[in-house]
C-alpha positions as CSV (number, residue, x, y, z in Angstrom):
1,X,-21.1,-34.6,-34.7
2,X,-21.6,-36.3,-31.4
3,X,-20.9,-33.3,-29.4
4,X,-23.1,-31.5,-32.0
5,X,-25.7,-33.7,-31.4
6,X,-25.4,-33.8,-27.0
7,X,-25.4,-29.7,-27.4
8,X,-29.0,-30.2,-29.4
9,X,-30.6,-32.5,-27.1
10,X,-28.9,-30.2,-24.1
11,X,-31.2,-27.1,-26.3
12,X,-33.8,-28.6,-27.4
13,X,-34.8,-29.9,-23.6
14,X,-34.1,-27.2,-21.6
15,X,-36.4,-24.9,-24.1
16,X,-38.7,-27.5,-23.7
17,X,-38.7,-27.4,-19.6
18,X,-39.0,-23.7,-19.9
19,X,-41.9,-23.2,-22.5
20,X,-43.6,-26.0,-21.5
21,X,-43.2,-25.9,-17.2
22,X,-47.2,-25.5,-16.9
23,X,-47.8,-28.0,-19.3
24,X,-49.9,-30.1,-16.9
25,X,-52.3,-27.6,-16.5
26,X,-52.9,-27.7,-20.4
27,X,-56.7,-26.9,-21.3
28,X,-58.7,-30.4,-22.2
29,X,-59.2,-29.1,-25.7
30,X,-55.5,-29.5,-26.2
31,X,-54.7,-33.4,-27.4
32,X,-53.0,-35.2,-30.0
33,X,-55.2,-34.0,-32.7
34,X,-54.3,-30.7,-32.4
35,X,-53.4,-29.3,-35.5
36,X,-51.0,-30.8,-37.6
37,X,-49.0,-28.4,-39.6
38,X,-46.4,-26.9,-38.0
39,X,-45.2,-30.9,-36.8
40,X,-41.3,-30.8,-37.6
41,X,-41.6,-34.5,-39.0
42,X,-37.8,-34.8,-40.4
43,X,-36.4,-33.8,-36.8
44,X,-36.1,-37.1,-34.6
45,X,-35.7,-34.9,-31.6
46,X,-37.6,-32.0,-32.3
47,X,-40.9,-34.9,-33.1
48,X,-40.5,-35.9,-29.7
49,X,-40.6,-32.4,-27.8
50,X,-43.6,-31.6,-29.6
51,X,-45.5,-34.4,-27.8
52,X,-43.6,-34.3,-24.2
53,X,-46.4,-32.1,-22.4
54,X,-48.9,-34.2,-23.5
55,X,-46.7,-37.3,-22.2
56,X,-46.3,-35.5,-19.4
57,X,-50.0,-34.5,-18.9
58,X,-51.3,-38.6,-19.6
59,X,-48.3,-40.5,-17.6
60,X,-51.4,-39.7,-14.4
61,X,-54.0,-39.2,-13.3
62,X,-55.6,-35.5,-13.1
63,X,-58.9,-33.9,-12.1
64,X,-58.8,-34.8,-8.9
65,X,-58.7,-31.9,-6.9
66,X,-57.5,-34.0,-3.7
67,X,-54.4,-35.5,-5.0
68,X,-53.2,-31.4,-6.6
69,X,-50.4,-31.5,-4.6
70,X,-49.0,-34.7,-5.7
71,X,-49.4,-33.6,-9.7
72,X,-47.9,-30.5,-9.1
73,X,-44.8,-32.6,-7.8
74,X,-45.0,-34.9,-10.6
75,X,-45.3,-32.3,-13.1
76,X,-42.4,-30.5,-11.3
77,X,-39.8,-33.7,-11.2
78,X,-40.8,-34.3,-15.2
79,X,-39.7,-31.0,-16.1
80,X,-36.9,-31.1,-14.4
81,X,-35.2,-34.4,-14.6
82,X,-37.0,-36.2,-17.7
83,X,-36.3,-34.5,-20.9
84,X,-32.5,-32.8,-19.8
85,X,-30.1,-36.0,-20.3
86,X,-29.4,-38.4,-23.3
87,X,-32.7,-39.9,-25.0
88,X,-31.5,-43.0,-26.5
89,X,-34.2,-45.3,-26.2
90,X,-37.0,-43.0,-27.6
91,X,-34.8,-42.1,-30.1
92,X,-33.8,-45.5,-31.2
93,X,-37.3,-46.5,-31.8
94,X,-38.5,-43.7,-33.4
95,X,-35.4,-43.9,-36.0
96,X,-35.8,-47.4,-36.7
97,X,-39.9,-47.1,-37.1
98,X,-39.2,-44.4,-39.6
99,X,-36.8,-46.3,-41.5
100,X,-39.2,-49.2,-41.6
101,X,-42.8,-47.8,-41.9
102,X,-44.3,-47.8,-45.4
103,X,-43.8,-44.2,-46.6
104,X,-47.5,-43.5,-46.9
105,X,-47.9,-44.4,-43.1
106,X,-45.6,-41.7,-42.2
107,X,-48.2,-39.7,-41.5
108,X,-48.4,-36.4,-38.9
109,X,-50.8,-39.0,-36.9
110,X,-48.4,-41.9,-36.9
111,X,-45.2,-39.6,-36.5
112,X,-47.4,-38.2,-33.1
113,X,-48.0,-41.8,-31.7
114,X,-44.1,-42.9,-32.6
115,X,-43.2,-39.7,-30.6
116,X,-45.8,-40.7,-27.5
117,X,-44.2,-44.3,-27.8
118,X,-40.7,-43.1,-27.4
119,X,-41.4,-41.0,-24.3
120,X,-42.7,-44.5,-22.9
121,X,-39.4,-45.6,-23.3
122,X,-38.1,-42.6,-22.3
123,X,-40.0,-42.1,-19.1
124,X,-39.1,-45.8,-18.2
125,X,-35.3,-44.7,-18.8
126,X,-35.8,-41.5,-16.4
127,X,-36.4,-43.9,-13.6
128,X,-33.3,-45.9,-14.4
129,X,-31.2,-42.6,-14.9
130,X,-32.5,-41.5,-11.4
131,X,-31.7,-44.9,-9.7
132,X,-28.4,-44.8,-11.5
133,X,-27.3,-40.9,-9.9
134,X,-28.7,-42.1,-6.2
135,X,-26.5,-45.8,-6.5
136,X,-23.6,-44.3,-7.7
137,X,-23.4,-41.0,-5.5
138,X,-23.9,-38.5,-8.6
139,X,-24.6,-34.8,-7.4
140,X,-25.2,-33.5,-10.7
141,X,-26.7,-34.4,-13.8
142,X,-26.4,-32.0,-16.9
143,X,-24.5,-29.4,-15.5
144,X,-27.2,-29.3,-12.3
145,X,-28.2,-30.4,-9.3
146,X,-29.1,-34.4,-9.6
147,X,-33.0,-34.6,-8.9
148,X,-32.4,-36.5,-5.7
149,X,-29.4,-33.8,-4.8
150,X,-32.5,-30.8,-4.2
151,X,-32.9,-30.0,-0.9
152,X,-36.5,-30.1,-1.3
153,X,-36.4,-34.1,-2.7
154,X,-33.5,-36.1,-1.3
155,X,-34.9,-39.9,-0.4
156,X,-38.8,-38.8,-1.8
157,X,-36.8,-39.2,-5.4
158,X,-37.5,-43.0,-4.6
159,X,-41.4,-42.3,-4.9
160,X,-40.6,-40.5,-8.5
161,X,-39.1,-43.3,-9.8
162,X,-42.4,-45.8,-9.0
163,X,-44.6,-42.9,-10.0
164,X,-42.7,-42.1,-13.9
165,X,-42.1,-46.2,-14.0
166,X,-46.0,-47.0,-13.7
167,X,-46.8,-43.6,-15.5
168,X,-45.2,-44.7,-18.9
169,X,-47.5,-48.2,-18.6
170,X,-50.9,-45.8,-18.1
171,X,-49.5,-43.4,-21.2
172,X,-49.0,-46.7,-23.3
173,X,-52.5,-47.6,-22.6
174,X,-53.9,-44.7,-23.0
175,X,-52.5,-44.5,-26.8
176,X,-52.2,-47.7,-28.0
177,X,-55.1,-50.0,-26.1
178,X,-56.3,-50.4,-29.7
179,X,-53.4,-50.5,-31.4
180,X,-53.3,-54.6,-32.6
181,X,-49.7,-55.3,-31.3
182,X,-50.7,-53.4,-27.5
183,X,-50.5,-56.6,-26.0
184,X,-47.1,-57.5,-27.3
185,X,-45.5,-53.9,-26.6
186,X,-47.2,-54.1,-22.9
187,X,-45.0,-58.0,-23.0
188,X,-42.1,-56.0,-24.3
189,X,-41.8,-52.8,-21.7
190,X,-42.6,-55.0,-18.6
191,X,-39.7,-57.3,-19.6
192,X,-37.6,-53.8,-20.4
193,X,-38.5,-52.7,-17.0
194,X,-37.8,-56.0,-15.4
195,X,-34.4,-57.5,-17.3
196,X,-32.8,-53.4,-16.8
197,X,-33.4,-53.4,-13.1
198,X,-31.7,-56.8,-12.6
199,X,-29.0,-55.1,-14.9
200,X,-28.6,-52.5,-12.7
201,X,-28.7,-54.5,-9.4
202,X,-25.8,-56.4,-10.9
203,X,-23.8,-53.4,-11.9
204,X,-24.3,-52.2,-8.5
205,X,-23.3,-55.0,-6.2
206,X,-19.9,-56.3,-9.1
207,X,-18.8,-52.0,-8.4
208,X,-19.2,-53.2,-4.2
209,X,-17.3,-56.8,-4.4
210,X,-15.1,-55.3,-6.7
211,X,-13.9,-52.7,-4.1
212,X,-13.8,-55.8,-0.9
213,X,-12.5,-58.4,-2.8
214,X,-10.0,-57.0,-5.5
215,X,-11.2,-59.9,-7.6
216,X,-10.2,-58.9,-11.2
217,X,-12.5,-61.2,-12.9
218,X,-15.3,-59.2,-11.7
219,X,-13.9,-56.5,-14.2
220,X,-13.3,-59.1,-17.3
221,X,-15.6,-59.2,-20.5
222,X,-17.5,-62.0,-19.6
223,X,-18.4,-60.4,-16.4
224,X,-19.0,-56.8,-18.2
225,X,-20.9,-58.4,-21.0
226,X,-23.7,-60.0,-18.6
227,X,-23.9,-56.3,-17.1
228,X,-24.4,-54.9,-20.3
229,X,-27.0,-57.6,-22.0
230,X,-29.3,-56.8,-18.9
231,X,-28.8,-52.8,-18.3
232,X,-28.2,-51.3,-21.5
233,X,-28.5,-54.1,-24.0
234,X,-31.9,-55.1,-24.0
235,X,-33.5,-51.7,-23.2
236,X,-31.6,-50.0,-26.1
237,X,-30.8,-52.5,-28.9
238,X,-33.2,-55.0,-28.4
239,X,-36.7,-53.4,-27.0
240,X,-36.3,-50.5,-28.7
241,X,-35.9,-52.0,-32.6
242,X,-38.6,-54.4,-31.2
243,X,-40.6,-51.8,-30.5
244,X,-40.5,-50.1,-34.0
245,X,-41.8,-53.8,-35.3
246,X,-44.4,-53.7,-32.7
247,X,-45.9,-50.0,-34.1
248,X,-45.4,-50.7,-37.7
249,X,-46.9,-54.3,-37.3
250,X,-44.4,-56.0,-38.9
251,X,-43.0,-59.7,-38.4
252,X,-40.4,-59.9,-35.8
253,X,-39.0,-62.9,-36.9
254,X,-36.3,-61.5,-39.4
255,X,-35.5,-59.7,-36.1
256,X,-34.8,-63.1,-34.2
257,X,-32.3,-64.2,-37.0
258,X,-30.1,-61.0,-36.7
259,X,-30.4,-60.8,-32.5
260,X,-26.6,-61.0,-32.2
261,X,-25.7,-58.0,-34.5
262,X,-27.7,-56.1,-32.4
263,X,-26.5,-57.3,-28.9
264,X,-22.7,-56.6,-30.5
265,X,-24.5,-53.0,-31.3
266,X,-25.5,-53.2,-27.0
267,X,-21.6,-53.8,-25.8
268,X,-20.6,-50.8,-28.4
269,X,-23.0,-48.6,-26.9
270,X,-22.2,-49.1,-23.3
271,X,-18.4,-48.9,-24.1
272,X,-19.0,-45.6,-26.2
273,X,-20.6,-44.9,-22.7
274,X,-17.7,-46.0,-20.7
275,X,-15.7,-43.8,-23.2
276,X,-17.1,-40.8,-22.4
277,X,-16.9,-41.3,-18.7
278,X,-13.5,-41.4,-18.8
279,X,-12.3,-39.4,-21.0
280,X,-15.3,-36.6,-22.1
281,X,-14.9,-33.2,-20.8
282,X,-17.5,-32.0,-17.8
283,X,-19.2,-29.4,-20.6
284,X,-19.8,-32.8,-22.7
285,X,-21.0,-35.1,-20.6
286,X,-22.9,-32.6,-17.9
287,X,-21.4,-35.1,-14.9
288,X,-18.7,-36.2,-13.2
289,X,-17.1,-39.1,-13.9
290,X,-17.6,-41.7,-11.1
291,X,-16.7,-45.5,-13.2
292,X,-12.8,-45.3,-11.7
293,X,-13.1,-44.1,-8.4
294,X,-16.2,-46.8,-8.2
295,X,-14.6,-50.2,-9.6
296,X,-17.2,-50.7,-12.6
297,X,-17.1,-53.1,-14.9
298,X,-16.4,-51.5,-18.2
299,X,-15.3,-52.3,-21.5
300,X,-12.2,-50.2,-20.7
301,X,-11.2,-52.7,-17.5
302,X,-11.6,-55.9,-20.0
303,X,-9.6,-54.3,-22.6
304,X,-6.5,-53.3,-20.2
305,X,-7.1,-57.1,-18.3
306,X,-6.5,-58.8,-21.6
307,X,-4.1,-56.4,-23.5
308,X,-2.4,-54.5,-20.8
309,X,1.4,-55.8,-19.9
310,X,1.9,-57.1,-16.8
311,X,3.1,-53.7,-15.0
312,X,0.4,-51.9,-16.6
313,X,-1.8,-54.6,-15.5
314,X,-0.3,-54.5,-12.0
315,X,-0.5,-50.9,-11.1
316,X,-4.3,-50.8,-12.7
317,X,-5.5,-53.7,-10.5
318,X,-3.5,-51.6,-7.4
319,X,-5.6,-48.3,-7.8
320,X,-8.4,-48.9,-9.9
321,X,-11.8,-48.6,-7.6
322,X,-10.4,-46.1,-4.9
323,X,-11.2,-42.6,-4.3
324,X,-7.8,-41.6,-4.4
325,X,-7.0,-38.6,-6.7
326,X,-3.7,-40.0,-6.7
327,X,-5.0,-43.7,-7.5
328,X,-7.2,-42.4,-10.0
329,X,-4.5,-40.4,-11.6
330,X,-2.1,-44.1,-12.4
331,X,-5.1,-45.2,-13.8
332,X,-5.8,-42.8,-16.2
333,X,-1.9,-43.0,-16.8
334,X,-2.3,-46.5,-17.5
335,X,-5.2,-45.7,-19.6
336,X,-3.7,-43.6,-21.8
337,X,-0.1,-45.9,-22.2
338,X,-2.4,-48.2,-23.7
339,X,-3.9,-46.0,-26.3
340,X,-7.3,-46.6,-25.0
341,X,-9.0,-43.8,-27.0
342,X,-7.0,-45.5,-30.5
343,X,-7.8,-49.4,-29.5
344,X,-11.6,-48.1,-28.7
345,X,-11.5,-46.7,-32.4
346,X,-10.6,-50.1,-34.2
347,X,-13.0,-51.8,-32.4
348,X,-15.7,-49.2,-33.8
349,X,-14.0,-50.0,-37.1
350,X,-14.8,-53.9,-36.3
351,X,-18.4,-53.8,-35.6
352,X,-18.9,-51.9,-38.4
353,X,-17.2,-54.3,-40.8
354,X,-19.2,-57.0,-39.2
355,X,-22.3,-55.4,-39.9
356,X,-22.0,-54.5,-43.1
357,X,-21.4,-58.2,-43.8
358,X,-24.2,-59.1,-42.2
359,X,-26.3,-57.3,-44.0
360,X,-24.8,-57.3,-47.0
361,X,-25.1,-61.5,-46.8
362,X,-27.3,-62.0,-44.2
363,X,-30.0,-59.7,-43.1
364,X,-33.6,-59.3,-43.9
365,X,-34.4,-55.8,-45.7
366,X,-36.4,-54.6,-42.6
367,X,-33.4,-55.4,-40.2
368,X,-30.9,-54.0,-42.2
369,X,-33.0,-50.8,-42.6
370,X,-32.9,-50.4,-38.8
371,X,-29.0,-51.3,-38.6
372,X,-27.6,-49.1,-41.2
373,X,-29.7,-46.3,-39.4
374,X,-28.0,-47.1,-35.8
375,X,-24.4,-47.3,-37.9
376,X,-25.4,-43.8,-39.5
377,X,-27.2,-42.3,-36.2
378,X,-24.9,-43.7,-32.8
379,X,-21.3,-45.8,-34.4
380,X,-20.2,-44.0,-37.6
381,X,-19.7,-40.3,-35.7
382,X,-17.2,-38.4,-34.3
383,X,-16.2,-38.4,-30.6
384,X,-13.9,-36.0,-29.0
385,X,-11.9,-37.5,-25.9
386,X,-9.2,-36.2,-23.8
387,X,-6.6,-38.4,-22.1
């Protein structure tokens, strides 16, 4: 199903890029009120394409015939590096606001503005993906040249980044100004934008003391855990549920009382991530794995420093964070002694038991509407890794 689902996003996007490369061009008369019918309102993914040229068009500023040349490069790096890859984020929020919207607000109109808010998300994301292929040396993304790897872009990539960061905050205002929770979801993506690059910063720099020092605890769980909370954690599991509170304007207190059931939903999803790095195929994954050869932190390293035995340990600690085709081959030996892809499974199997008896005991109706739905959408499916 996963793989299913990768292909689909894969599809969907590059159709997109194609059909829709002159999008920021679009005539005036063409906005959110276009007509509604054909809106493909059961289809997550599909909800959100429908609506990326006009995020596309409203993430700047246009009409000014001086600053052409700068659009035409904005318009150029969205269509090439921002709907190709993963969309988690949007697609979090827009799963858990359709879970928990009344069912006579799940209008066209609504379904529109949920789409618009995901690429918010997702155009914040793009800047992190980008910062992410530039830090860790990546030359391709989705079976292509990295954004930043063109000949044409190279180190201008860095004023892409600031231009699709501040973007999503001028398409959120633009949208949602009126909406009565815009104050709280402006609160919510600032400290999203904020809490991810400190995430990132520390990713970055434990991967560079990991590889001078050798110090193992850098790649233990507490270590990895602090990574996660800030990188992937709060962006995904956190800001994005939040976010579906925000546009249904519901309380967010229920939301306080089951925080932890969501931040054990954060490490699963950067270890499904840490997964598929090591051990998904190139055609899956559309990049080459870089987490061995550059000492991260990942929930792999804290499993084999806690459960490996001491020679496993040993050599792992010896070759782990090297270039080393060689070094990176006893790792993935060690790796694969272990039963990493089986010991990753029963930990799935774990955080699903603990959240069904959380919300079976615990939870509010609202939150457990939005954690049975990640469960369903991003735990309970079926992932295909080689060794």
């Amino acid at each position: 199903m996963n793989n299913v689902l990768s292909v689909l996003r894969r599809c969907y996007s590059l159709k997109t890029a194609i059909t829709m490369e002159h999008a920021g061009r679009l005539s005036k008369a063409v906005n959110l009120a276009q007509p509604i019918e054909a809106f493909p309102m059961d289809d997550t993914l599909m909800m959100m394409m429908d609506q990326y040229s006009f995020a596309v068009r409203d993430s700047t500023l246009r009409g000014e015939v001086e600053l052409d040349p700068a659009i035409k490069r904005f318009d150029e790096f969205c269509y090439y590096a921002g709907p190709e890859r993963e969309l988690y984020t949007g697609t979090i929020m827009i799963n858990c606001y359709h879970k928990i919207e009344s069912p006579e607000r799940l209008t066209p109109e609504n379904l529109k503005l949920a789409s618009i808010l995901a690429w918010v998300y997702e155009n914040i994301t793009t800047g992190f993906v980008l910062t992410d292929d530039i830090l860790d040396g990546h030359k391709v993304r989705w079976k292509k040249p990295a954004w930043h790897a063109l000949p044409h872009v190279k180190q201008s990539s860095l004023l892409d980044i600031k231009q699709i960061s501040i973007g999503s905050m001028l398409l959120l205002q633009k949208y949602f100004r009126n909406h009565p929770r815009y104050p709280q979801l402006q609160n919510l993506l600032t400290e999203f934008m904020h809490l991810t690059f400190l995430g990132q910063c520390l990713d970055y720099i434990t991967s560079e003391n990991y590889q001078q020092t050798r110090d193992c605890n850098l790649l233990g769980m507490k270590h990895y855990k602090s990574i996660v909370m800030y990188k992937t954690g709060f962006p995904l599991y956190i800001a994005s549920p939040l976010g579906a509170l925000h546009l249904a304007n519901v309380d967010t207190e229920p939301f306080a009382r089951s925080k932890h059931i969501f931040e054990k939903l954060a490490v699963y999803r950067q270890a499904q991530n840490d997964m598929w790095d090591s051990f998904s195929d190139f055609k899956n994954i559309g990049k080459h794995s870089s987490d061995i050869a550059k000492g991260k932190a990942t929930w792999i390293t804290a499993t084999v420093l806690v459960e490996a035995t001491e020679t496993q340990r040993q050599l792992f600690l010896e070759n782990y964070g090297r270039e080393e085709p060689e070094c990176q081959r006893v790792v993935r030996d060690v790796f694969g002694e272990m039963n990493i892809v089986e010991r990753f499974g029963k930990f799935r199997h774990e955080l699903m038991r603990e959240c069904d008896e959380h919300t079976s005991m615990v939870a509010h109706p609202t939150v457990t509407k939005m954690i049975n739905v990640l469960i369903e959408k991003y735990v309970n499916i079926y992932e295909d890794y080689e060794l």
